[in-house]
TIKELUM-273002 format. One line per field, with one value per residue (C-alpha): residue number from 1; x, y, z. Coordinates in nm, 2 decimals, decimal comma, padded with zeros to 4 digits. Each point is the difference from the previous one (the first is absolute). Layout:
N
n c(NUM:...);
east c(X:...);
north c(Y:...);
up c(Z:...);
END
This chain:
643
n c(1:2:3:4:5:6:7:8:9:10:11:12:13:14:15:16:17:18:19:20:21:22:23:24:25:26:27:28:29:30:31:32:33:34:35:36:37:38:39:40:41:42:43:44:45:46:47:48:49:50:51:52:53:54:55:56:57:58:59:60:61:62:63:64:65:66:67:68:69:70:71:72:73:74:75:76:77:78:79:80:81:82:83:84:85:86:87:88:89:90:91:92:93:94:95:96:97:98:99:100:101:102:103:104:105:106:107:108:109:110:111:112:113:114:115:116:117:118:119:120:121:122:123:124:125:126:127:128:129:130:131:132:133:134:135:136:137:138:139:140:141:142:143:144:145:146:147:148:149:150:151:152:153:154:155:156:157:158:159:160:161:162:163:164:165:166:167:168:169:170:171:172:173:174:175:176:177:178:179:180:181:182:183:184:185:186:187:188:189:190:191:192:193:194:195:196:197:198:199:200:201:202:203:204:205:206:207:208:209:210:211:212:213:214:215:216:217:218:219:220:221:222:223:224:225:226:227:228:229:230:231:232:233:234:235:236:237:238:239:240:241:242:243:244:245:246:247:248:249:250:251:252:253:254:255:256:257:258:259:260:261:262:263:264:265:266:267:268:269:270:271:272:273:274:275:276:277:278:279:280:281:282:283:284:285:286:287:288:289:290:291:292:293:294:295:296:297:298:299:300:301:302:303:304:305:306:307:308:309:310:311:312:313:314:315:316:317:318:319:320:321:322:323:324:325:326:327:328:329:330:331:332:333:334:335:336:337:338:339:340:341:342:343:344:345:346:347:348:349:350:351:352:353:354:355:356:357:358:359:360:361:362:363:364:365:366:367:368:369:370:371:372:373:374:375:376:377:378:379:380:381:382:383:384:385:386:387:388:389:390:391:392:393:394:395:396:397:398:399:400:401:402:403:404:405:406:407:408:409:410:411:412:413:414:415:416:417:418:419:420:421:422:423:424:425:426:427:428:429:430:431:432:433:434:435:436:437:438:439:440:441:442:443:444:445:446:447:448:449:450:451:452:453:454:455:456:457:458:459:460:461:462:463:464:465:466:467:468:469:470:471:472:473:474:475:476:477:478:479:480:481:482:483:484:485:486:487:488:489:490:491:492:493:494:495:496:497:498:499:500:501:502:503:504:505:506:507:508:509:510:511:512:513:514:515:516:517:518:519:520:521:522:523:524:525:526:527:528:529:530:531:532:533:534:535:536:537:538:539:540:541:542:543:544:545:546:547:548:549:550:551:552:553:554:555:556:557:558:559:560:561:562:563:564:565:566:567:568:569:570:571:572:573:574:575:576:577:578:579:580:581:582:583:584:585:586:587:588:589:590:591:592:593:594:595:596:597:598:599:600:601:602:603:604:605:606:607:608:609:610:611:612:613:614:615:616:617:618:619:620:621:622:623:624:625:626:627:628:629:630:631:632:633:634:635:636:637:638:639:640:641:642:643);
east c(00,00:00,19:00,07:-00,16:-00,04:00,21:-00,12:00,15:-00,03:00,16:-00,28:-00,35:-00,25:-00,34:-00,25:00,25:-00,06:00,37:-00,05:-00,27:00,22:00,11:-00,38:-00,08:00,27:00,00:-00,40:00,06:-00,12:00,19:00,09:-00,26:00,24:00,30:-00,13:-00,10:00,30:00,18:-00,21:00,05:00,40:00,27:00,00:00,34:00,05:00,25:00,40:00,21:00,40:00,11:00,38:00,27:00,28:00,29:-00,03:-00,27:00,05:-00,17:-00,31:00,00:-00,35:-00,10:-00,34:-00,21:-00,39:-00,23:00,09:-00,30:00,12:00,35:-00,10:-00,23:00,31:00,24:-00,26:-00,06:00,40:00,00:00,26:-00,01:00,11:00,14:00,00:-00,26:00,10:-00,30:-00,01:-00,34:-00,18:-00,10:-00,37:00,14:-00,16:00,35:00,07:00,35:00,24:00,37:00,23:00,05:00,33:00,10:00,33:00,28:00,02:00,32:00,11:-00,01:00,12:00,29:00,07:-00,02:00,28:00,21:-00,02:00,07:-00,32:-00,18:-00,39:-00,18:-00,30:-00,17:-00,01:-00,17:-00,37:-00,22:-00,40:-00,25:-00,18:-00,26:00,07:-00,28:-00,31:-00,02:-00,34:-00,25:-00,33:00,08:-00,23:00,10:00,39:-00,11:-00,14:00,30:00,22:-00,20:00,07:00,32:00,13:-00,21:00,19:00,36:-00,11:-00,07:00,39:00,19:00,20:-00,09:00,27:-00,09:-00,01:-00,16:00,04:-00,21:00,09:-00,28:-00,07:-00,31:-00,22:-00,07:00,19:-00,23:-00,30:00,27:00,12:-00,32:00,04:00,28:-00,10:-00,28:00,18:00,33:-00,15:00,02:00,27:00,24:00,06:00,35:00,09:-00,13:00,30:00,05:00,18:00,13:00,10:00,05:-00,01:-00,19:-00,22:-00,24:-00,05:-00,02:-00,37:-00,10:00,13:-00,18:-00,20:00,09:00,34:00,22:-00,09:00,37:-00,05:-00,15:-00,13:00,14:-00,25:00,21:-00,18:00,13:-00,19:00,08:00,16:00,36:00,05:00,38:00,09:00,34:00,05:00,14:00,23:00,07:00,35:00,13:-00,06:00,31:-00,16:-00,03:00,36:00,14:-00,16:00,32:00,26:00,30:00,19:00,14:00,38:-00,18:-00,09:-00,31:-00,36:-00,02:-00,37:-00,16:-00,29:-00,14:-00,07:-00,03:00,13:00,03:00,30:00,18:-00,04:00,11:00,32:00,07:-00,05:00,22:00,29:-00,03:00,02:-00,34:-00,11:00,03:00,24:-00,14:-00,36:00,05:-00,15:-00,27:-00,15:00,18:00,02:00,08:00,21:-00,07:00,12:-00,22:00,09:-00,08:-00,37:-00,26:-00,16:-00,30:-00,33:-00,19:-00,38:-00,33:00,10:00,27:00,14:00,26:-00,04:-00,19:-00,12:00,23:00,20:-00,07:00,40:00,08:00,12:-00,29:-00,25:-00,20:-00,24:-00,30:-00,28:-00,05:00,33:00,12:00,35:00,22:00,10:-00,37:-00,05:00,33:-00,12:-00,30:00,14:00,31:-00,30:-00,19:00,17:00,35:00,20:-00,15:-00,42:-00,21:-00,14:-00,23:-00,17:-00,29:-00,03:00,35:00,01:00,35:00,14:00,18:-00,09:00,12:00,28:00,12:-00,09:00,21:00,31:-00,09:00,02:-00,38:-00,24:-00,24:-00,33:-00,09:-00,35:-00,21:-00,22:00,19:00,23:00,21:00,09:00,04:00,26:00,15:00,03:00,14:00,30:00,06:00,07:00,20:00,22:00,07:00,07:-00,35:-00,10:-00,39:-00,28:-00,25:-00,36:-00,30:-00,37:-00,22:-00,29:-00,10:00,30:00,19:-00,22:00,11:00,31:-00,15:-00,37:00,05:00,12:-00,26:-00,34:00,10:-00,01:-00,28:-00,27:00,05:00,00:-00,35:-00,24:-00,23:00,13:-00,09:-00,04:-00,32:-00,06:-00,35:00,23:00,12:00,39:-00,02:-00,10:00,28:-00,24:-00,25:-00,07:-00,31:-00,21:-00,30:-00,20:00,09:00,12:00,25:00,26:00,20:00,34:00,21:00,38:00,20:00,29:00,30:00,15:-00,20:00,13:-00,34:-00,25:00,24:-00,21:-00,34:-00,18:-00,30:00,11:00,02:-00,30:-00,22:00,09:-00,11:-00,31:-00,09:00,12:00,16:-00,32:-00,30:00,16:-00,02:-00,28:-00,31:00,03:00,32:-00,01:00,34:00,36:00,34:00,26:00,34:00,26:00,35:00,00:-00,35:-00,03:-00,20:-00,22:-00,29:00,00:-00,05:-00,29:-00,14:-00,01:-00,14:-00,25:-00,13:-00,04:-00,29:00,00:00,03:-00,08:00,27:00,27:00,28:00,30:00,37:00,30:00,36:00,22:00,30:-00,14:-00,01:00,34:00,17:-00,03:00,17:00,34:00,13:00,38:00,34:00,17:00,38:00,20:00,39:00,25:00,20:00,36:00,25:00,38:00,35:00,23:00,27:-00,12:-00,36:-00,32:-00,23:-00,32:-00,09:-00,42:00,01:-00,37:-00,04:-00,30:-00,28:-00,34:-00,25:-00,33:-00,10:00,29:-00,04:-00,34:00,09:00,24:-00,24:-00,25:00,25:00,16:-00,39:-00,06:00,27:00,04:-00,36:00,12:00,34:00,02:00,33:00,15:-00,08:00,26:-00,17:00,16:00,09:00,12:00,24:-00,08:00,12:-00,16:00,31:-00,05:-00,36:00,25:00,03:00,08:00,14:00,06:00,13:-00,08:00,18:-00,16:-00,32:-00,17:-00,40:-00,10:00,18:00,24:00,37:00,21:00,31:00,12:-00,18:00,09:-00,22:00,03:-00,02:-00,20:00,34:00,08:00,25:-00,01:-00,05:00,14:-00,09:-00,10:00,32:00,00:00,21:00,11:-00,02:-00,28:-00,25:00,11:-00,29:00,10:00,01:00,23:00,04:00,24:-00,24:-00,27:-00,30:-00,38:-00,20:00,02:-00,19:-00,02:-00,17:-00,09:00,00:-00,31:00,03:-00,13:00,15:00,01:00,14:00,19:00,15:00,35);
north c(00,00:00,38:00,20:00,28:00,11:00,29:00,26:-00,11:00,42:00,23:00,25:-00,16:00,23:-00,06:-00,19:-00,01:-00,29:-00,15:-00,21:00,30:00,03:-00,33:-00,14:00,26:-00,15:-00,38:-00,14:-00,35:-00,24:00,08:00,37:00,11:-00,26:00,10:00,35:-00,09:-00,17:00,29:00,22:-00,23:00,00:-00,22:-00,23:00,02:-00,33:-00,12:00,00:-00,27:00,04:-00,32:00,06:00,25:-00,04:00,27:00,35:00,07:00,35:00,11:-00,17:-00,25:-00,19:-00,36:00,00:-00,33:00,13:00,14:00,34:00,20:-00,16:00,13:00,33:00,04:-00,08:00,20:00,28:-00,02:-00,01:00,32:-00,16:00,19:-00,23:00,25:-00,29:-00,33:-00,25:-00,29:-00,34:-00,04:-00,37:00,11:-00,13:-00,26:-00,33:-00,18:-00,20:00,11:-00,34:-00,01:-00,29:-00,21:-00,14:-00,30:00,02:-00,20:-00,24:00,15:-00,37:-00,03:00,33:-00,11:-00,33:00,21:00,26:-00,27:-00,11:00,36:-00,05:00,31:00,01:-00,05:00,31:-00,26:-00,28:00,21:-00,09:00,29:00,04:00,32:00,14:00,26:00,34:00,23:-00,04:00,34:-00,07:00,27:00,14:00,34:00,20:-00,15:00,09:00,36:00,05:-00,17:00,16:00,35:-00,09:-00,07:00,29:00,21:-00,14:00,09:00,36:00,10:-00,10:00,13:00,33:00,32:-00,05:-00,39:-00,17:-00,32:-00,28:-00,27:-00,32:-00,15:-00,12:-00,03:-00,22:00,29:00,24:00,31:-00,07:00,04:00,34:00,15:-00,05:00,14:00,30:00,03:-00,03:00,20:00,19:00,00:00,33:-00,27:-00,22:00,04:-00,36:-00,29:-00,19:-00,27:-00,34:-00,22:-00,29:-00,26:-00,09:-00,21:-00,23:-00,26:-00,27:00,00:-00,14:00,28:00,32:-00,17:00,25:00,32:00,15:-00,11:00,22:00,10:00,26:00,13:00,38:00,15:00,31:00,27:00,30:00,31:00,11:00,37:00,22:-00,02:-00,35:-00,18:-00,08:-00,05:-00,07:-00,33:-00,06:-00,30:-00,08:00,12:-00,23:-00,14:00,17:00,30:00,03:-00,13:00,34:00,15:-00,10:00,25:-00,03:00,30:00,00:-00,24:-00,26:00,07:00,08:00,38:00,09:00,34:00,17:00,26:00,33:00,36:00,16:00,32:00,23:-00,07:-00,36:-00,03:00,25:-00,24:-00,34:00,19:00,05:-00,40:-00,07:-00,19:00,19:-00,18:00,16:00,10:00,07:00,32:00,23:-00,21:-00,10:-00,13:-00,35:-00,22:-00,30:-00,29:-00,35:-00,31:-00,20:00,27:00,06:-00,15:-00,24:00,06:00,12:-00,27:-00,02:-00,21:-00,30:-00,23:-00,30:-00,03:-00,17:-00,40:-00,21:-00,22:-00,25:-00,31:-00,02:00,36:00,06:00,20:-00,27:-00,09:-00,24:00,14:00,05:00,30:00,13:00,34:00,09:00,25:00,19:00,11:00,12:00,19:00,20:00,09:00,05:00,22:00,21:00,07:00,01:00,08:-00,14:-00,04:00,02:-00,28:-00,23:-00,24:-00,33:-00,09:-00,31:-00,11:-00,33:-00,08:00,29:00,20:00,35:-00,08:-00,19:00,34:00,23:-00,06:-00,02:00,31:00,13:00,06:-00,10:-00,28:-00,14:-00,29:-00,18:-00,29:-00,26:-00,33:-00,12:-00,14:00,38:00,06:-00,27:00,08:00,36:-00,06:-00,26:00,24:00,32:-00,19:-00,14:00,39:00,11:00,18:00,13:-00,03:-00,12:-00,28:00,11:-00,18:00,14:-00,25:00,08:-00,42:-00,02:-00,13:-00,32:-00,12:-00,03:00,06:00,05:-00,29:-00,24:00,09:00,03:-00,38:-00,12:00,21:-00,18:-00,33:00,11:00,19:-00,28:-00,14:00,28:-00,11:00,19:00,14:00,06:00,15:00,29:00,31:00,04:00,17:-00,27:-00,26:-00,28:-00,14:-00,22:-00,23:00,00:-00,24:00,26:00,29:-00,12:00,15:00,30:00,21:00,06:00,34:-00,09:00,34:-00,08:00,06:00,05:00,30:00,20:00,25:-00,24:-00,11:00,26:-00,09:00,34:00,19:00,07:-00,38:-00,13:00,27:-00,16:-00,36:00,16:00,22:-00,22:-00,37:-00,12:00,15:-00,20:-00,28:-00,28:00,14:-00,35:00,13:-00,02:00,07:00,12:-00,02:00,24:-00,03:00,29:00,01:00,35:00,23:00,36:-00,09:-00,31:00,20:00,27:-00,28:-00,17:00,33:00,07:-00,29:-00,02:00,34:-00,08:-00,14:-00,05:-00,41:-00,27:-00,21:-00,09:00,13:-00,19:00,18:-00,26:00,06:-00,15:-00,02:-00,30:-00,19:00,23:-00,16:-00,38:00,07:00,11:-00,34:00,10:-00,20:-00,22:00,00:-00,20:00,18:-00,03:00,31:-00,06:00,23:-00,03:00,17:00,12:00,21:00,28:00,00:-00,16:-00,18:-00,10:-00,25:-00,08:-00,33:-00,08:-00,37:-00,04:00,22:-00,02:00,19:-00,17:00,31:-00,03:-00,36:00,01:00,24:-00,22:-00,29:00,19:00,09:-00,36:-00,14:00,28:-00,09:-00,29:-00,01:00,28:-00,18:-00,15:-00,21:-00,15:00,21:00,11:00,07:00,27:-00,17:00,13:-00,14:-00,14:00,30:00,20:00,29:00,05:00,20:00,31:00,30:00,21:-00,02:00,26:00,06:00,26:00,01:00,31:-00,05:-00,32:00,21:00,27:00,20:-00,27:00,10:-00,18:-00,01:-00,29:-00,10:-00,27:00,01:-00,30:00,09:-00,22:-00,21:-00,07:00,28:00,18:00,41:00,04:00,37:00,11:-00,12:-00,21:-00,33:-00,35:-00,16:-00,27:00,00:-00,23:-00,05:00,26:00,36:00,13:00,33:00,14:00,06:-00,24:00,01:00,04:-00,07:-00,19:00,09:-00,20:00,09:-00,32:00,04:00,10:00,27:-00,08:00,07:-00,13:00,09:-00,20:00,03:-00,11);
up c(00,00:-00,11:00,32:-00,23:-00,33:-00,14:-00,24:-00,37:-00,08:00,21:00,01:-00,17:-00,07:00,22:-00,27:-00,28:-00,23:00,02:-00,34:-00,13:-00,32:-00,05:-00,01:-00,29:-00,21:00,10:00,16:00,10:00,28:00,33:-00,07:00,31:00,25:-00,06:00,02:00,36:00,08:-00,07:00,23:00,28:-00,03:-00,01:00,25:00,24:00,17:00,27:-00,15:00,17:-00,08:-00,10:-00,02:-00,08:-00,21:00,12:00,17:-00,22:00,03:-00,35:00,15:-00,33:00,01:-00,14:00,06:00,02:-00,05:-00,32:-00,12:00,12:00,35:-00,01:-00,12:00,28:00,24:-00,15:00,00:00,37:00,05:-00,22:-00,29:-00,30:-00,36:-00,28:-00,25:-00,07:-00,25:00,04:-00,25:00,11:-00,16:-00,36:00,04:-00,29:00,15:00,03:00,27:00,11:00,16:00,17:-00,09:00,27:00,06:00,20:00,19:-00,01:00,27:00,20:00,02:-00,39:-00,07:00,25:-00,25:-00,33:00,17:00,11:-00,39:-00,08:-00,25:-00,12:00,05:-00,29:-00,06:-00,15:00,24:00,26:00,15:-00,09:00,01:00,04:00,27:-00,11:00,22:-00,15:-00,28:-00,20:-00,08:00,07:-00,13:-00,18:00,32:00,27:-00,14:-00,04:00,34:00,12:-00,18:00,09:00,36:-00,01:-00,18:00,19:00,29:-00,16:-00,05:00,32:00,14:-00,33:00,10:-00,18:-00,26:-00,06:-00,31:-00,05:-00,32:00,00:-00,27:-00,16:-00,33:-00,31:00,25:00,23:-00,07:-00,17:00,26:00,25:-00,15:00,07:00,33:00,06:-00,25:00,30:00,26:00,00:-00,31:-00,36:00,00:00,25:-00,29:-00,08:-00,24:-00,11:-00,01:-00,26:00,09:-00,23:00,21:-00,28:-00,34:-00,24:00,32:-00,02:-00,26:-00,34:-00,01:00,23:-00,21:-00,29:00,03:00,16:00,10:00,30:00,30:00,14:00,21:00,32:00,07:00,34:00,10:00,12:00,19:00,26:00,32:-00,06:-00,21:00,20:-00,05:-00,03:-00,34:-00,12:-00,37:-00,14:-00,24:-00,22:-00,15:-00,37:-00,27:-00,18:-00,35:00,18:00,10:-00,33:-00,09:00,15:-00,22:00,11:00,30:00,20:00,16:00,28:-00,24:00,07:-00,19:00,01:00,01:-00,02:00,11:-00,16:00,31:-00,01:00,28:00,18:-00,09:00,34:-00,03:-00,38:00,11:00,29:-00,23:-00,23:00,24:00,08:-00,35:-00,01:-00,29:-00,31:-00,27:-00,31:00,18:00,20:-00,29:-00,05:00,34:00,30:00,10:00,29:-00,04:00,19:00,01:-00,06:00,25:00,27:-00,17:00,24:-00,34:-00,14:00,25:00,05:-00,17:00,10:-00,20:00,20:-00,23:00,22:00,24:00,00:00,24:00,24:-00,12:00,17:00,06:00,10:00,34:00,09:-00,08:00,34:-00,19:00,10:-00,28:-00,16:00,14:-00,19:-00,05:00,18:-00,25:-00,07:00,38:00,01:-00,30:00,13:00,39:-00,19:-00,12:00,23:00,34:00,14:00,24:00,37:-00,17:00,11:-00,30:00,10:-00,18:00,16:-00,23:00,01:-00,12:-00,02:00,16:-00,34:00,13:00,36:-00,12:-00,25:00,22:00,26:-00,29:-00,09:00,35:00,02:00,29:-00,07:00,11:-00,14:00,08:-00,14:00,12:-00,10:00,27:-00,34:-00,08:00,38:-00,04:-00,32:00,08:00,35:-00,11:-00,33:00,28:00,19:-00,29:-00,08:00,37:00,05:00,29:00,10:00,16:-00,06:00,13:-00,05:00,01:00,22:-00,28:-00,04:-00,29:00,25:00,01:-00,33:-00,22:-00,31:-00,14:-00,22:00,22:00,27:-00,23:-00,09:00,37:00,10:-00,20:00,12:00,35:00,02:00,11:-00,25:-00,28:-00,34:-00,34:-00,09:-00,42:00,09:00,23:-00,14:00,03:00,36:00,15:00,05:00,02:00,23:00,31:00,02:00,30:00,06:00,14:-00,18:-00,34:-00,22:00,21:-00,22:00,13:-00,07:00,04:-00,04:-00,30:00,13:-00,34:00,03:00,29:-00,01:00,11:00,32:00,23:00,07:00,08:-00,12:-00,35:-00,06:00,23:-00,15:-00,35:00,14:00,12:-00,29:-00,33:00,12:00,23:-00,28:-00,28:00,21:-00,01:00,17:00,17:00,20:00,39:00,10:-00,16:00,20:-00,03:00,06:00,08:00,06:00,19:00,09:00,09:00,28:00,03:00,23:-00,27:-00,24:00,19:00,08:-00,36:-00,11:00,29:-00,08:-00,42:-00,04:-00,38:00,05:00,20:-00,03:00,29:-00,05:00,21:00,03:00,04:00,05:-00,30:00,24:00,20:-00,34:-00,11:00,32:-00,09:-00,32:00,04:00,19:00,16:-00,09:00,23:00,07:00,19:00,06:00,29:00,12:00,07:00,17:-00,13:00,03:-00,27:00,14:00,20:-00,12:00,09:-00,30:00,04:-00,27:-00,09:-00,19:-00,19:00,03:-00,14:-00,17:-00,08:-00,18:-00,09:-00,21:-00,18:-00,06:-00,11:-00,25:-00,18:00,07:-00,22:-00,23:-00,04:-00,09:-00,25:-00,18:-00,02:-00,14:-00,30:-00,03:-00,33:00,10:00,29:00,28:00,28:00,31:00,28:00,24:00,35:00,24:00,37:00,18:-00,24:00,02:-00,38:00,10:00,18:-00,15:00,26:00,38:00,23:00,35:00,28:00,29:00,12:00,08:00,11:-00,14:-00,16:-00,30:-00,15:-00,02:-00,24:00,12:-00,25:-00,26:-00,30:-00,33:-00,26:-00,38:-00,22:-00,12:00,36:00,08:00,35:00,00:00,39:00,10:-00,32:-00,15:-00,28:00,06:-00,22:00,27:00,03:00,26:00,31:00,18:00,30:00,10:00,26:00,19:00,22:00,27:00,16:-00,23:00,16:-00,29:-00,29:-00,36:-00,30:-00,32:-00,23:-00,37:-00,05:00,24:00,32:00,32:00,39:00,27:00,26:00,35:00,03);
END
């Protein structure tokens, strides 16, 4: 339940219709809710601080929670953002997956290095896990987005800039919106992005042309606003244009200037005035190599999408690339600003931010980016803070993952054709029949809250294209505003008869998420003059892990067309870590890690953030005694254990 609900405008006019505008342009169904929402405010929840990383003194952020959520946080703590880069989902109806990798067994990986054998890319055991489903209907994405954005405005600084990367699915509706919001005469760029060449299959460009680019919205919150202009390099034709050398062996290039009399006496006396021009018109003579390149324009062909082998690769879907964030955070901040992602994903504006000396805040609602973000920072000596938002995201890992558990787990829930869409499906009842049930989707983060914007719409347009023959509907709710204002105005709407019952999600949420189980000794040895405290993992289990690849191994075996290979997984089950770390600080609360051993998807240890060729041996040491233990399995799921 929010603490309270903060004002999304800093100063909203009494009886002002928030989305007045916007309705004239766009009508559709669910304009009037989101129109309410607003009103109301953002909701501002409970942060817990999860762990710092360093002094922290730039107060960097990695945010676990929704974006309207953050927003309302940082709004409370009076944090100001001068840039926003968001990669928000595309409204494009793709499922989006991360490869899975098995481990190396650290007493295999111990066999091959004795051999002094290589490991093979291709030998590794790999299968997908779906992290998010971009799949929305086009209204529900534009309230969404409308909120969200919203949100965004009200904490960017008065010389803010904001890009947000989208692409033909969604794009134009989504310009609108922003043309409403921080005004049509705010629209600086849209940006062009070329981020490949020549995709999809030959079969499917039959017929149309390749789509090869994305559109990147680019709009200022006032007229002072940061921009610092781009360049891009000199083509090789363009300096072969230069075909005499100076006494420097260098191109000589010229620039055509008129200047004042006292300037053109004082260029003269430095002999930077070219000779043979003086009675003509003066000129200034430049070298090419000291010319900045050529100014940057909307269309970038430059730059592609992430190798699968580049260093910066994090193998996280729909990951862009660095160079793309530091053009636009070269743009439109300078050094110390605050850019913020409040859809994160893998973590490329924290990440190049903090390289380019910038503060960050990053936030998004997978624990995956929380993950991916957090390891990333620490790999490049960041400094910050993980916080999470106790909103109900916190009950699940990802919406995917969760919406497939759920259903089995609400008694008696089947699917209903004769329902409309809402409804997730029904119960049966011998005295009452049929019950609708209303599960919120989690892959849509607006339908999380249950409060009178959403049971009005069960009321007023779910229950009257029910059956007449309807007794009772259920519905379900991760978080409420209050669940006597809900009653109360349910009990005082006397437009139906039907019962309407409220359940909590998180009773069913808590039976999903079943923990690992580890099995390690702590030993204390000597070397020299120092102390080391060694962890060794004997055994590891992780029955959601092992499901997975249970499900995986059937399904493909069934599609396999030759002999099929199941993954199999060793007794003690090591080959499931991705992750251990060690705090000998605290034994509760906000985790320190004060050692800390990842292992890359060929089997080779990052200790500290520090990339190794050493192979994973089954143990973590520190030089002091360790508390608490964490490990993180491979599909990213982590425990906690006392030492």
């Amino acid at each position: 339940m929010p603490i309270k609900y903060v004002p999304f405008i800093p100063e909203p006019v009494e009886g002002q219709a928030v989305l007045g505008n916007f309705n004239r342009i766009l009508r559709y169904k669910g304009a009037d809710e989101v129109s309410m929402t607003l009103q109301r405010g953002m909701p501002l929840y409970e942060m817990e601080k999860q762990e710092t990383v360093g002094e922290n003194a730039d107060g960097n952020m990695v945010i676990r929670g929704e974006c309207v959520s953050a927003c309302a946080y940082l709004k409370e703590q009076g944090i100001q953002v001068d840039l926003v880069y968001i990669d928000p989902p595309f409204a494009s109806g793709a499922d989006y997956a991360k490869q899975v990798y098995i481990r190396r067994n650290p007493k295999i990986a111990a066999a091959i290095a004795q051999a002094e054998q290589e490991l093979e890319f291709e030998d590794m055991k790999v299968f997908e896990e779906k992290m998010y489903g971009d799949v929305w209907a086009k209204e529900k994405y534009l309230n969404w987005m409308y909120e969200n954005l919203m949100a965004i405005k009200s904490i960017l600084s008065p010389c803010a800039s904001i890009f947000v990367h989208l692409d033909w699915h969604i794009g134009h509706y989504v310009k609108i919106l922003m043309d409403e919001i921080f005004g049509e005469d705010c629209f600086v760029n849209e940006i062009i992005w070329q981020r490949t060449t020549n995709t999809g299959s030959s079969k499917a460009l039959a017929q149309k042309f390749s789509i090869d680019t994305d559109s990147i919205f680019y709009y200022r919150l006032g007229d002072e606003y940061t921009f610092n202009k781009q360049y891009r390099p000199y083509e090789e034709e363009y300096i072969k244009r230069f075909k005499y050398e100076d006494e420097r062996g260098k191109y000589r290039w010229t620039l055509l200037k008129t200047y004042s009399q006292d300037t053109y006496d004082e260029l003269d006396r430095q002999g930077r005035i070219r000779w043979g021009a003086k009675a003509r018109y003066p000129e200034f003579k430049q070298y090419l190599e000291e010319g900045k390149g050529v100014p940057m324009n909307n269309i970038w062909t430059d730059i592609f999408h992430v190798n699968p082998q580049a260093f910066e690769n994090q193998n996280y879907a729909t990951q862009k690339p660095e160079q793309l964030l530091e053009r636009i955070i070269n743009t439109s901040s300078n050094k110390g600003m605050v850019v913020a992602d409040f859809f994160g994903g893998s973590g490329v504006t924290a990440a190049t931010a903090n390289k380019l000396d910038r503060r960050f805040i990053h936030s998004d609602i997978g624990v995956n980016s929380i993950q991916t973000v957090r390891d990333r920072l620490v790999a490049d000596g960041a400094e910050f803070d993980v916080l999470e938002i106790k909103d109900g995201i916190q009950l699940y890992r990802n919406p995917v993952q969760t919406m497939d558990k759920i259903m089995p787990l609400i008694p008696g829930l089947r699917k209903e054709s004769s329902l409309d869409s809402f409804w997730a499906g029904a119960t049966a009842d011998s005295k009452l029949g049929t019950i609708p049930v209303y599960v919120p989707n989690l892959m849509d983060s607006s339908s999380k809250l249950l409060d009178t914007v959403l049971i009005n719409r069960v009321i007023h347009q779910a229950i009257p294209e029910l059956d007449t023959s309807i007794k009772k509907v259920i519905v379900y709710y991760i978080d409420i505003t209050s669940e006597e204002e809900i009653r109360k105005f349910i009990a005082q709407d006397d437009s139906t008869t039907v019962e309407i019952e409220l359940r909590d999600l998180k009773t069913v949420l808590d039976d999903v998420v079943i923990g690992d189980h580890a099995e390690f000794r702590c030993e204390e040895t000597t070397e020299g003059l120092f102390t080391v405290y060694t962890v060794t993992i004997d055994r590891f289990i992780s029955d959601r892990v092992l499901g997975k690849i249970m499900e995986y191994n059937q399904k493909a075996m069934l599609n396999s067309k030759k002999a099929f290979k199941p993954i199999e997984i060793s007794e003690d089950g090591l080959e499931l870590i991705e992750f251990l770390s060690l705090d000998c600080t605290a034994a509760d609360g906000e985790w320190h890690s004060d050692s800390e051993i990842k292992i890359d998807k060929l089997g080779y240890v990052i200790r500290n953030g520090q990339k190794t060729k050493t192979f994973w041996d089954g143990t973590i040491q520190s030089d002091k005694f360790p508390l608490r233990l964490k490990i993180r399995n491979i599909c990213g799921d982590e425990t906690i254990w006392e030492v």
